[in-house]
N, C-alpha and C positions, 0 to 999 in steps of 0.2 A: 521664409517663403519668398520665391522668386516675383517680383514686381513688375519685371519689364521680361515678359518673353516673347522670343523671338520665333517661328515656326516658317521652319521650309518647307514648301510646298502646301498647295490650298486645295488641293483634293475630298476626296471624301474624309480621309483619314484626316488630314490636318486641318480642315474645317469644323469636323467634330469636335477635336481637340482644340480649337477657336472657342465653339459655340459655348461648348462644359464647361471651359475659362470662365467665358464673360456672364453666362448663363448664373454659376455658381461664387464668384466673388467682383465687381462691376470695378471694382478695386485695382485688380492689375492690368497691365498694359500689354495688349493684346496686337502684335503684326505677324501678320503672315505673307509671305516672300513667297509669289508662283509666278517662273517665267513663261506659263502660257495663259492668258486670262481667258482665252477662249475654249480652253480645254480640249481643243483638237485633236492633241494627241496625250490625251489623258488615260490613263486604265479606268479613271471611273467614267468615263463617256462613252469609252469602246468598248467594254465589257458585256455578257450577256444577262448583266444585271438579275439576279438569282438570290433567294436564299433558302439553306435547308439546314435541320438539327441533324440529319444523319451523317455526322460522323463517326467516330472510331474513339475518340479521345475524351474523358469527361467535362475541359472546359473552352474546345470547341463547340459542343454541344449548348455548353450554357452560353459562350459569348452570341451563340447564335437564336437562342431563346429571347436574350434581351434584343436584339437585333428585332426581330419581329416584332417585340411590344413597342419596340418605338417606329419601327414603320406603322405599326394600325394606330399609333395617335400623332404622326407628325404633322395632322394640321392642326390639331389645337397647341402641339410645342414650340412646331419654328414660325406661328403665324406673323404676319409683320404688317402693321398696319390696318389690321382687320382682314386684311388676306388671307388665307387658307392655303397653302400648299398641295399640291395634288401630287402622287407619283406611280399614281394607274398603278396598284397593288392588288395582283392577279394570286391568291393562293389555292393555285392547281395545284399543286403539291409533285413530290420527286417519287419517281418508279424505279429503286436501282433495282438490277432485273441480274439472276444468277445462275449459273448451270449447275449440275448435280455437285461440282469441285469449289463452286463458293459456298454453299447452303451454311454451311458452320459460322464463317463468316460473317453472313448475315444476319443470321440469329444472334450470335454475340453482338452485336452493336446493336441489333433491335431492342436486348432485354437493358442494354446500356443507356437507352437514346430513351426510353419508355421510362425508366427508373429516374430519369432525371426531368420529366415531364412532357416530353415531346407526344406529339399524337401521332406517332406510328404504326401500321399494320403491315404484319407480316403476312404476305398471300401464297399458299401452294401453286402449284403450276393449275387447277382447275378452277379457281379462283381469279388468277391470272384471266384466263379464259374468259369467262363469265362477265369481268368488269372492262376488259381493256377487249374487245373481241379482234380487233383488228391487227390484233396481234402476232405475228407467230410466236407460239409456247413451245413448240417440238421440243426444242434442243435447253429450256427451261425447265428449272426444279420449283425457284420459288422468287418473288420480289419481296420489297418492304416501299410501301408508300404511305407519304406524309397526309393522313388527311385533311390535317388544318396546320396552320404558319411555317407551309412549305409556299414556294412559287416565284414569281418575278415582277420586278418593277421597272421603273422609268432609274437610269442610273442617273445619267443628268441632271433629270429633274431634283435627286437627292441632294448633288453635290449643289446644286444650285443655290437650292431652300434651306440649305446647312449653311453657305456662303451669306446667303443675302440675313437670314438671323442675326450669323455673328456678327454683318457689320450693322447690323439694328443696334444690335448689345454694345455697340464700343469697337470693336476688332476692326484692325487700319489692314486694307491689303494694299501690297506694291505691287505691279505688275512688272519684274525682274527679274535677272536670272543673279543666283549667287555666284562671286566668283572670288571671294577669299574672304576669308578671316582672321583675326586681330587674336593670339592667344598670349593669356599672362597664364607659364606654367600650364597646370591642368584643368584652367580653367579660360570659356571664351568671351572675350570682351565686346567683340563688336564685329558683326558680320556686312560686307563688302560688298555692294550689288551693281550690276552691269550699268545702272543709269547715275552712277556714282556717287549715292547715300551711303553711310553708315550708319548703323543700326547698332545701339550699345544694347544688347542685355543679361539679362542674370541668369536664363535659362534658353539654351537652343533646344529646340525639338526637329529632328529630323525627319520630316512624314515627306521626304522629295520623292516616294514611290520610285518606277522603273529606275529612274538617277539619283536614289541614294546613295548608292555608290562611289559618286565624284564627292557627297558631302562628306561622307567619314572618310574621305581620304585629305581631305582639308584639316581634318582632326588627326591625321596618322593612326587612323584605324582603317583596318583588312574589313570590309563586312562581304559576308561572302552570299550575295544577292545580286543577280544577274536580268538585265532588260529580256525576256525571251517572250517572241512575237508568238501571236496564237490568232491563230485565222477562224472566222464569220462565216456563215453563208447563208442568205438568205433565200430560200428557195418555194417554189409554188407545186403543187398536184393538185391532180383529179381528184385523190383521196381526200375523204373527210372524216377525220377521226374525233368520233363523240368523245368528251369528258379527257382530251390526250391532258397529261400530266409532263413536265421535263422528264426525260426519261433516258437513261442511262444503260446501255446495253453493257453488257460481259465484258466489248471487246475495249469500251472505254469513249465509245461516239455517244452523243448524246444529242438528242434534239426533243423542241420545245414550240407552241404556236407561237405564232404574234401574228394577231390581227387572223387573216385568211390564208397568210403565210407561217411556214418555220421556220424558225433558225437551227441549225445543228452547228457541231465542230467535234473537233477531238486533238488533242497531243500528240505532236510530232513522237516518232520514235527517238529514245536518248541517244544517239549518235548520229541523229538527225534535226537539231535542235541546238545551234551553234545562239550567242549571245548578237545581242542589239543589230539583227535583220531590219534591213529599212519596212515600214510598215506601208509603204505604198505598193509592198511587191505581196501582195496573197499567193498563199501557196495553193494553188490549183490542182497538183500533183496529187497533195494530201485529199481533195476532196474526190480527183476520179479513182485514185488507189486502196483510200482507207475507209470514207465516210459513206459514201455513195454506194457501195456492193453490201456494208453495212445494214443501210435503214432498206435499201431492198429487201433484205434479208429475213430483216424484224418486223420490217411491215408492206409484205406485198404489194398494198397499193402505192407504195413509195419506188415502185420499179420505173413509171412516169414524173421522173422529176425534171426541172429545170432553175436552175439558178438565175434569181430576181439580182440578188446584189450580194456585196462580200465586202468585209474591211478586213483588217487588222488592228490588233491593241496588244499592248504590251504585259507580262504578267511581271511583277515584283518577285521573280523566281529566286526562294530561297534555296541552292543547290546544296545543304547538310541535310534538311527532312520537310521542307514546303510548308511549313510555317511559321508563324510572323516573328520575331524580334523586337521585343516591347521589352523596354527600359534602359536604366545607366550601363555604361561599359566603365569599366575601373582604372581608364585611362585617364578619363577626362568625367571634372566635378559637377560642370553644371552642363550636362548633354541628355536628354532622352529622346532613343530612337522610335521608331513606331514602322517597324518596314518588313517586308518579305513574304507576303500574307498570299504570295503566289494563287489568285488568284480566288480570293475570300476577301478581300479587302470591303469589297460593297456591304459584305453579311456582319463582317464583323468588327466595323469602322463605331459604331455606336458605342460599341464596349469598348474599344479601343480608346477612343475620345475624354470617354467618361472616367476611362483606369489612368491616363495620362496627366489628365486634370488633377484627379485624387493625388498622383505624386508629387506634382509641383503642388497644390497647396498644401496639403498634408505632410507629404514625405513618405507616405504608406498608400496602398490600395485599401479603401475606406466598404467597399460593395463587392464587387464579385473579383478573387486575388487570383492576376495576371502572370505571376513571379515565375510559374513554370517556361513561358516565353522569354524570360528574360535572357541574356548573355552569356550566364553561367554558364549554361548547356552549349553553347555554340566553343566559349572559348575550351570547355572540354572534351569536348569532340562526342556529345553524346546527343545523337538525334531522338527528337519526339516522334513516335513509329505512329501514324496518321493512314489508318488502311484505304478507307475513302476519301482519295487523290483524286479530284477530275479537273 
């Protein structure tokens, strides 16, 4: 068992796997290495902070079950001090919405997402109707929405309350950026940081999110995970939509309240979606071309819009099948990765944390086994098919 680990990046992801450390044995020596402490340009600051079980996959599904049992008790887990954490945990739940050519689709992941405990319902187009009225159904067959521990939270606030725990528990963070490493053979000694410490340990974990990338290539590994910017917009209307849920149209736009405002967005098209775009340039194009004629569409009173405000954040894009890369590569002895989660990382950073932990103390996934993310499939070219991509 690894005693002194070392973790890049203090994200949600690497904070997790902070907390579960120190959480679970007070024993090992816990530092995590983020060169942004403010989290500025973090994916978990800038994200639209979400989570849902409807996916495609059976342990997406579950890493996102546990995902929600630990957001509805994180203030009695990460409380510090007699403090409580709050992360304004809103479960409106997800509307993915389908035309008469997805209906099959949907149903297979309903009877999969249900089977594995999720509180899903599957609605016809009159049903549709009836509960979402402000909807247009014309051109719908049928949704599936989350009734309970679907919705959105404070991202921030998660990485925060993750952050300030694990250094309750022990966990030293540096405010650094890494910029090389000490290796004997296939294994790494002591990692290198900009304010020029070194850091001997027994176990790296690389959770550097968008810039994993530069880490495993420190190590002489290819990870094939790419920084790709995805644009925000905050926008206001006239319309006021009772009981709106995150809602996910056909075309792949999706939008969601917050507050008296929405947020929407959507994916660039693939040959339109080059690597590490500066995040201070929002793509504007995308919102009068793709998003915007969109939720007019879906929802008439959304023909009155106007855009309040817009960022940018980065997705951990994993360009083989968009999700995550958890664990050893068989390059190197004492490395686990934790990266690519394109976009899930918020939902599924809890399992994540907790499966990481398990392998450095253990050597095995002790709870719920991660081993299908792992490396195998990447180094053999065989992607996880993930139908619901957003």
């Amino acid at each position: 068992m690894a005693s002194k680990v070392v973790i890049v990046g203090g994200g949600v992801i690497g904070s997790s796997v902070a907390y579960f450390l120190r959480a679970s044995d007070p024993g090992v020596q816990v530092t995590v290495i983020e060169r942004d402490p403010t989290y500025a340009r973090s994916s978990s600051a800038l994200s639209a902070a979400s989570i849902r079980q409807q996916f495609s996959t059976p342990l997406s599904v579950q890493m996102s079950l546990y995902g929600i049992e630990f957001l509805r008790s994180i203030g009695e887990r990460l409380e510090v001090d007699g403090t409580q954490p709050s992360i304004d945990l809103h479960e409106g739940g997800y509307l993915f919405l389908a035309t008469p050519a997805g209906v099959a689709t949907l149903r297979e992941n309903h009877a999969l997402q249900t089977k594995l405990g999720a509180d899903i319902s599957l609605l016809d187009q009159a049903s549709l109707q009836q509960r979402f009225g402000w909807l247009n159904t014309g051109d719908l067959a049928a949704g599936a929405f989350g009734e309970t521990g679907e919705g959105w939270f404070d991202g921030y606030g998660l990485v925060q309350a993750l952050r300030k725990k694990a250094q309750s528990l022990g966990a030293r963070y540096v405010a650094a950026e890494v910029v090389g490493m000490t290796l004997d053979g296939p294994c790494v000694r002591e990692v290198l940081t900009s304010n020029g410490e070194k850091h001997a340990c027994d176990m790296l974990v690389n959770a550097a999110g968008a810039w994993s990338r530069n880490i495993a290539r420190m190590l002489g590994i290819d990870i094939p995970v790419y920084a790709r910017r995805r644009s925000i917009f905050n926008v206001s209307s006239p319309a006021r939509l009772a009981a709106c849920p995150l809602v996910i149209d056909p075309c792949g736009v999706y939008f969601r309240p917050e507050g008296r405002t929405y947020i929407c967005g959507t994916s660039p098209s693939p040959d339109n979606d080059p690597d590490d775009l500066p995040l201070d340039q929002v793509d504007h194009t995308l919102f009068d071309d793709v998003i915007w004629p969109a939720l007019a569409h879906r929802v008439p009173g959304f023909e009155a819009l106007r855009v309040e405000n817009c960022w940018s954040g980065y997705y951990e894009y994993n360009v083989l099948d968009q999700n995550a890369i958890i664990g050893a590569h068989p390059d190197v002895d004492n490395c686990l990765f934790a990266n690519g989660f394109s976009g899930h990382g918020l939902q599924q950073g809890p399992a994540t944390g907790r499966g990481v932990s398990e392998l450095i103390l253990h050597g095995r996934y002790t709870t719920l086994d991660l081993s299908t993310l792992g490396w195998q499939r990447v180094l053999e070219n065989r992607p996880i098919v993930e139908k619901n991509v957003v």
